[in-house]
N, C-alpha and C positions, 0 to 999 in steps of 0.2 A: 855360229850355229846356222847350219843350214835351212831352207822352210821344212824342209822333208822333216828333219829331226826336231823343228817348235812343233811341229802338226803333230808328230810322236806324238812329243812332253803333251801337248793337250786334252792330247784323247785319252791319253794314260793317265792326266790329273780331274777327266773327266769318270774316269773310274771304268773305261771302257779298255779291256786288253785288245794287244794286237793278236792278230791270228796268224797263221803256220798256213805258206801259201794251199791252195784248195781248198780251205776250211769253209769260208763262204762260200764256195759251190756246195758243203757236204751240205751247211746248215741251209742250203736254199733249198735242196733236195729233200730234206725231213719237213723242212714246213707244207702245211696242205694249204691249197688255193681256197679261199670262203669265197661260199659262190652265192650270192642271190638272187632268189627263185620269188617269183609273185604267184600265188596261189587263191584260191576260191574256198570261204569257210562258211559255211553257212551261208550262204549269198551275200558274203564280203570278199571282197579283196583285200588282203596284205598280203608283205612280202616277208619270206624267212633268210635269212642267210645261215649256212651251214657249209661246211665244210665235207667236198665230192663223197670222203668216208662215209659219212652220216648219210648225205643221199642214198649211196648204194646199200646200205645197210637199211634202210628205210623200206626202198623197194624191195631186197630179199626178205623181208620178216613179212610185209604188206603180200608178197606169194604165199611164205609159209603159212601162213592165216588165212591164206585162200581172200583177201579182201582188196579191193582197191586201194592205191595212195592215198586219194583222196578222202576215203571213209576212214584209215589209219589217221592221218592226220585230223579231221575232225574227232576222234576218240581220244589223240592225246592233246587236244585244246578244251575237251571237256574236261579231261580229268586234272589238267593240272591246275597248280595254286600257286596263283600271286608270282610267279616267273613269266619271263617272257616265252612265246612259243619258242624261240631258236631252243631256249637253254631246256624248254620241257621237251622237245625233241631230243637232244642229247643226254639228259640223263634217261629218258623212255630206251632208246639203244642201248646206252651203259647197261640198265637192269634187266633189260632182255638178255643179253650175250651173260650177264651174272649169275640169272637164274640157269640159262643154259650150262654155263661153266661147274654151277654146284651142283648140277644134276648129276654132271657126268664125275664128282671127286668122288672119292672113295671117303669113308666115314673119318680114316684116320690125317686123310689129306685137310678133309674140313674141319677139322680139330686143333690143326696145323694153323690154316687160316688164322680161323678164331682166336687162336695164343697169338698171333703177330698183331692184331688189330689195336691201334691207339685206346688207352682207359678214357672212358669219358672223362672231364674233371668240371665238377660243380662248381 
């Protein structure tokens, strides 16, 4: 057995499959860069990291509201609970683009939704 083909056997008993030349350029291409950003919250400093998406999305909704970044983000460090800022930054994007998204369905489109969504279970 060659090393080329124990390195195989390893990776493959590691539970890792090989890939189809290019595929790690495709999946390097889907992943987003997490970028960390230090920011001023009420006259603290910390830092967020989030991902470019999130940034730019950040700043268009922080336009559409007519408000600073900086006042956006102190609105969503007030309001969130017990998460950390990163993650109350992204789900604050998620429910913006949601509410926007079920603005614009149509009644029988959100009906549609609604029958696809997981049952809660007790």
């Amino acid at each position: 057995m060659t090393s080329q083909s124990s390195k195989s056997l390893r990776i493959a008993s590691e539970g890792e499959q090989t890939a189809k030349p290019g595929a790690a350029r495709q999946e390097m291409e889907l992943k987003s860069a997490i970028v960390k950003r230090s920011i001023e919250l009420n006259g603290h400093k910390t830092s967020v990291s989030l991902e470019d998406e999130f940034w730019l999305s950040l700043r268009q909704i922080a336009v559409q509201k007519d408000i600073s970044l900086p006042v956006l983000l102190q609105s969503i460090d007030r309001a969130r609970e017990g998460a950390n800022l990163s993650s109350a930054i992204r789900v604050y994007v998620l429910n913006h683009y949601r509410i926007l998204a079920d603005d614009d369905m149509s009644d029988a489109e959100r009906a549609q939704c609604q029958s696809n969504r997981p049952v809660a279970r007790s």
